[in-house]
C-alpha positions in Angstrom: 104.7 7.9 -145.6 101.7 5.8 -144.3 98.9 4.2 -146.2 96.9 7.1 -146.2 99.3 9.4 -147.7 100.4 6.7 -150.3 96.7 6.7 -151.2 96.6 10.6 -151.6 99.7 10.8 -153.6 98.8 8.1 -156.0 95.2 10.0 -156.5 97.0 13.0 -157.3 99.5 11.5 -159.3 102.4 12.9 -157.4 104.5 9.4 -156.1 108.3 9.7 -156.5 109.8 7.5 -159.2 111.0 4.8 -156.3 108.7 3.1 -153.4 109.2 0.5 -150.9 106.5 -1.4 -149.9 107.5 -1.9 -145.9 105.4 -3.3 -142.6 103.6 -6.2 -140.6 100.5 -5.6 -142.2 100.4 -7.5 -145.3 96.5 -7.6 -146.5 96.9 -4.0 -146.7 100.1 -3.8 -148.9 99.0 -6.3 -151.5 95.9 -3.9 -151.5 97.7 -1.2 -152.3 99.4 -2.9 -155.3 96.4 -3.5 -156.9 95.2 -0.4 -156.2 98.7 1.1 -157.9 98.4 -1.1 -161.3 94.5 -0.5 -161.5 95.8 3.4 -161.5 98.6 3.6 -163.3 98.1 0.2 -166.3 95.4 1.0 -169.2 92.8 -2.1 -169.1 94.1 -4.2 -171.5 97.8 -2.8 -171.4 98.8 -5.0 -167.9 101.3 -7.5 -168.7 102.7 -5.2 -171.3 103.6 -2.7 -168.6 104.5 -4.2 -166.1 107.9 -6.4 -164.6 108.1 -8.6 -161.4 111.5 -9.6 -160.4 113.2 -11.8 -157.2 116.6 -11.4 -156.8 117.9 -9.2 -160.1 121.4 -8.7 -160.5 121.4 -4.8 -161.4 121.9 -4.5 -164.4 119.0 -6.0 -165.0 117.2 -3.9 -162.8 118.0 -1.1 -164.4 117.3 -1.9 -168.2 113.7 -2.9 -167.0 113.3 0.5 -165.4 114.7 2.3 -167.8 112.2 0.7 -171.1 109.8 2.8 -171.6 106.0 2.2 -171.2 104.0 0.6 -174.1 100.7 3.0 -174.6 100.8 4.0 -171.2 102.4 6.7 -169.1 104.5 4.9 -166.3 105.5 1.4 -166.2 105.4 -0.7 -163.2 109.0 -2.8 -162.2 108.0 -4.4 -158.9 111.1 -6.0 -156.9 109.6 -8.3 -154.2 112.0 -9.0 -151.1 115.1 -7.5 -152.3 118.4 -9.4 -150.4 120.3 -5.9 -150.1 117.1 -5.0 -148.1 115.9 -8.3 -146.4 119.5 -10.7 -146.2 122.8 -9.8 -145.4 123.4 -8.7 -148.6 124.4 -5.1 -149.4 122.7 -3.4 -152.6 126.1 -2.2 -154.8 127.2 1.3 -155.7 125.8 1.7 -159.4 122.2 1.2 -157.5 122.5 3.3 -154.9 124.2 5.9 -157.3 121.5 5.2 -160.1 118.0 5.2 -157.9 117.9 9.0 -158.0 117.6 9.3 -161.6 115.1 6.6 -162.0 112.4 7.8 -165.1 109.5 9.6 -164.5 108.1 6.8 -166.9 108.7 4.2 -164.2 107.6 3.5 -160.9 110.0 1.5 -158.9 108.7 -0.9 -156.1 110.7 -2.2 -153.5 108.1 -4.6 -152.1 109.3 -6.6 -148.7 107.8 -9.1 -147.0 107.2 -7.6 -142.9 109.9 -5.0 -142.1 113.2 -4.2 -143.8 116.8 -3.7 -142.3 116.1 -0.3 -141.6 119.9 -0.2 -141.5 120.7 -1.1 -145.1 122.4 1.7 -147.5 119.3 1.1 -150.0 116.7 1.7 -147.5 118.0 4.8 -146.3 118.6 5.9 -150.4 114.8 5.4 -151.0 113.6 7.1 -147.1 115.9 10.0 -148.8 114.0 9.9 -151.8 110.3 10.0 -149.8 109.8 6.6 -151.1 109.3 4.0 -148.1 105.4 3.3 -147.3 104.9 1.6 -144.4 101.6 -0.4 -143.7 101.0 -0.8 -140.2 98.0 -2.6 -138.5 94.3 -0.8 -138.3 93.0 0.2 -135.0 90.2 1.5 -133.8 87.7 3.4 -136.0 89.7 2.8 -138.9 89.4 -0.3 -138.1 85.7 -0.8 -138.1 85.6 1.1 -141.0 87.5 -1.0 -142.9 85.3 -3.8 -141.6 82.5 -1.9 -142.8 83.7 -1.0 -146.1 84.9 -4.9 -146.6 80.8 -5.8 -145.9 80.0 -3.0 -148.1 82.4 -4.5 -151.0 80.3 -7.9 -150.6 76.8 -6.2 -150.5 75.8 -6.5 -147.5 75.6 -4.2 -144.6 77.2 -4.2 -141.4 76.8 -2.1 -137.9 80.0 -1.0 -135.8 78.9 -2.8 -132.6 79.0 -6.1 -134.7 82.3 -4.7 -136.4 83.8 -4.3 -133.4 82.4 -8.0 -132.2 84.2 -9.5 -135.4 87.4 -7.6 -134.7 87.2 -9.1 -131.6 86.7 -12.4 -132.3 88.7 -12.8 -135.3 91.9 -10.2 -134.1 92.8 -7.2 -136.2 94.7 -8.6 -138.8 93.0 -8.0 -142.0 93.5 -10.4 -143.9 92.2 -13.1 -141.6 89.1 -10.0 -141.7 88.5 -10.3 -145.2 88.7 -14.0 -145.1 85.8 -14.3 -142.3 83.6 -11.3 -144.0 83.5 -13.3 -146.9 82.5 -16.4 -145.6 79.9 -14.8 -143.0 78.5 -12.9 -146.5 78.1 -16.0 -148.5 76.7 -18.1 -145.5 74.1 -14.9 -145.3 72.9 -16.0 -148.6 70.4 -13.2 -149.4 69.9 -11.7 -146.0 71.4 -8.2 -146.6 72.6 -7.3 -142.4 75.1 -9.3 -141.1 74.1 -10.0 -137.4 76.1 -10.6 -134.0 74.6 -14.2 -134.2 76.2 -14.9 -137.1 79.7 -13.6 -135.7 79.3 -15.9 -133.1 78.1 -19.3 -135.2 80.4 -18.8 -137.7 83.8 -16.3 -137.4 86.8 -18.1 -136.5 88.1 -17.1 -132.8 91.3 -16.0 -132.3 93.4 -17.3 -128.8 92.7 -13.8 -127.0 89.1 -14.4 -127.9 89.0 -18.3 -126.6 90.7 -17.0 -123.4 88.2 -14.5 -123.1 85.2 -17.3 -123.2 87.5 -19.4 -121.1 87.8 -16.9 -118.6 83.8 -16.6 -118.8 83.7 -20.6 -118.5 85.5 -20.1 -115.1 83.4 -17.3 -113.9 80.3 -19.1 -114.4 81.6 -21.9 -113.0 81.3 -24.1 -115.9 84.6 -26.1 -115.5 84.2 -28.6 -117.9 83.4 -25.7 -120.9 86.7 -23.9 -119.5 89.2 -27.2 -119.6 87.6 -27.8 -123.3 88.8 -24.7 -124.9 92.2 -24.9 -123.0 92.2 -28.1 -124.5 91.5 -26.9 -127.7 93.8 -23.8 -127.7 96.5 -26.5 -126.9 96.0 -28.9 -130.4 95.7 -26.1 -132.3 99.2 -25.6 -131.2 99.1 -22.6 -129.7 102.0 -21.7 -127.3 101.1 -22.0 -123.7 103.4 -19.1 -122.5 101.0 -17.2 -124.7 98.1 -18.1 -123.2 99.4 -17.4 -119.6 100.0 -13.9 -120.9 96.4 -13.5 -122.2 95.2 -14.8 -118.8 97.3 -12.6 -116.9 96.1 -9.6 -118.6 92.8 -10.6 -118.7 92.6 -10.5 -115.1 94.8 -6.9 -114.7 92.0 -5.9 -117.0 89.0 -7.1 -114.3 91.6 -6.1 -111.7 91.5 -2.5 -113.0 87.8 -2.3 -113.3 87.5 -3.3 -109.7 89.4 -0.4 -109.0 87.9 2.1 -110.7 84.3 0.7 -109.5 85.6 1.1 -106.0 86.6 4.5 -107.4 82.9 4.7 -108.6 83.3 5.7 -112.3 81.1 5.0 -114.9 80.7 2.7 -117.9 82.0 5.4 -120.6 85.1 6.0 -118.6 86.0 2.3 -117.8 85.6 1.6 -121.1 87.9 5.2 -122.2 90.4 4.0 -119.9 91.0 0.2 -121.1 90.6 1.0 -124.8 87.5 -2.0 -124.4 84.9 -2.0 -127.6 81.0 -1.0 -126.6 79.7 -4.3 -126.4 82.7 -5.7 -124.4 82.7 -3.4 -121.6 78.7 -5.2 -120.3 80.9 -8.5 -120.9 84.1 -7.4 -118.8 81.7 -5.9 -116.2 79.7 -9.2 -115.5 82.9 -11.1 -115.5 84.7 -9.2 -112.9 81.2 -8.8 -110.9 82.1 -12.8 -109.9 84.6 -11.5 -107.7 85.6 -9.6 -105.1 88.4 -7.0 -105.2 90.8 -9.2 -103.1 89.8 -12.8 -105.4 90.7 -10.6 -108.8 94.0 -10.1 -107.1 94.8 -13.5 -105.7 94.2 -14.8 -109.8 96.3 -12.1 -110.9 99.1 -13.3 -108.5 98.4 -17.0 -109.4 98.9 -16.3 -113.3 101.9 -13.6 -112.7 103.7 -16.3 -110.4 103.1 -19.2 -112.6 104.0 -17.4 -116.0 107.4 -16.0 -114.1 108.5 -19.4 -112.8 107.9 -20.8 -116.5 109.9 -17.9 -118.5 112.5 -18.5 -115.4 112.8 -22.6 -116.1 111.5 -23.0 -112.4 108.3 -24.7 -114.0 107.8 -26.9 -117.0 105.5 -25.5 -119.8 103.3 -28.9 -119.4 100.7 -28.6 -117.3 101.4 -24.8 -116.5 98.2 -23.2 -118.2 96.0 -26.5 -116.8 97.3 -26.0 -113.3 96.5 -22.5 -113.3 93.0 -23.0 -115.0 92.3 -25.3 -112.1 93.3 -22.8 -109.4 91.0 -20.0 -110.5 88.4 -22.6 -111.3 89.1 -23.2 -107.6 89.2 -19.8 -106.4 85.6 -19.2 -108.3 84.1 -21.9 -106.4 85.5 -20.5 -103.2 83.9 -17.4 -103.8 80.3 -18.1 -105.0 80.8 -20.5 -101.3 81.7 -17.0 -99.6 
């Protein structure tokens, strides 16, 4: 089941007796545990109800799922990063045999840390049972809703353009979210709306963001601006093969664009087509405005060539993304020239 249908079956009460707790998106999942104990534990009743264990041999597993709840209806046993689902280790017989007749008094949770071996004997024992959850990233409009909601939460209010503007500043994970809506509400002091402005002063950019403004730098011309966030990309250790790949497809993305402008559709469908937010699409539209059809595809060739003869050991890393920020530096200069 997804998150959504977790959520429904917890509000009606109806979760089989054994969960795991599965996927990349781990904000979500710890949400979803405190969402289960603040459920299923009386206030007050917590510790009493409830057992964390790492590593248990199974017997012990079982005699902590099998002691009934103190003044409560279900107990919690929460197994975090179980070997026989996450090592090379293979769960036994008497668990796999025993899981199916796990109380109704106690909820099991197998909770992993990213994804599972999907091939392990226990994980396929709790996907029979119609216990595995998996939390998978937010995108789209449930995206900006959680972004919304997450505002909300802090009390302050939020529109969906600036949503969208922090999703694409910060990325879409959302715990890195949560972390910049709260700082952006507590630097808004008592100013209920969180604005665009304060998105931009404030929220953390992520490397497809930086290579976005880098990517403006060079369009504008501005080589000095475009060289200091390669520069800084590069100390904050990110990987250079990964910012080749974000150049690259920012320039398929302008590349595109050109073609559908030669094509002559509109905003709305340009936008449809490339999956780009509402506030991005003016952005994207400016930047591939700097160029003509054939410059957009000479800097796609230059970043496709360059990132090929890297991956292929042809090139050294060093100097790779710097070389090719020069070249479309110097391709932009040959067209405002033209």
């Amino acid at each position: 089941m997804d998150r959504k249908e977790f959520e429904h079956a917890l509000a009606e009460l109806s979760l089989p007796s054994v969960l795991l707790f599965e996927g990349e998106e781990e904000q979500l999942k710890q949400e979803a545990l405190v969402l289960l104990r603040r459920t299923l534990l009386p206030a007050g009743m917590e510790a009493l109800n409830e057992t964390v264990l790492e590593s248990p041999e199974t017997d012990r597993l079982i005699a902590d799922a099998e002691t009934q709840p103190f003044m409560a209806d279900r107990r919690l046993v929460i197994v975090r990063d179980y070997p026989a689902l996450t090592g090379r280790a293979e769960a036994d017989e008497k668990l796999i045999t025993w899981l199916p007749s796990v109380p109704e008094t106690t909820l099991l949770i197998f909770y992993c840390t990213g994804k599972p071996d999907g091939r392990k004997k226990l994980y396929n024992t709790v996907k029979k049972l119609g216990g595995v959850v998996t939390f998978t990233p937010l995108r789209g409009a449930e995206l900006v809703r959680f972004v919304t909601d997450a505002f909300k939460a802090e009390g302050k209010e939020c529109d969906e353009r600036t949503a969208e503007y922090l999703i694409f500043t910060v990325g879409d994970d959302a715990g890195l979210l949560r972390t910049e809506i709260s700082k952006l509400s507590s630097c808004a002091g008592n100013r209920p709306s969180i604005l665009s402005s304060d998105v931009s002063a404030l929220a953390t950019p992520s490397t497809e963001c930086t290579v976005f403004q880098m990517v403006d730098a060079v369009v504008a011309g501005q080589k000095s601006r475009a060289l200091l966030l390669l520069r800084n990309q590069l100390l904050n250790g990110t990987d250079r093969i990964s910012i080749l790949a974000m150049l690259l497809r920012q320039y398929r993305i302008l590349q595109h664009i050109k073609i559908m402008q030669y094509e002559k559709c509109g905003g709305d469908f340009i936008r449809s087509a490339l999956g780009v937010p509402s506030f991005a699409v003016e952005q994207y539209l400016r930047q591939a405005s700097g160029y003509s059809g054939g410059q957009i595809k000479k800097a796609v060739n230059i970043c496709f060539e360059t990132e090929y003869a890297v991956k292929s050991g042809r090139i050294q890393q060093e100097g790779a993304v710097e070389s090719v920020v020069i070249k479309l530096l110097t391709l932009r200069e040959s067209q405002t020239e033209t």
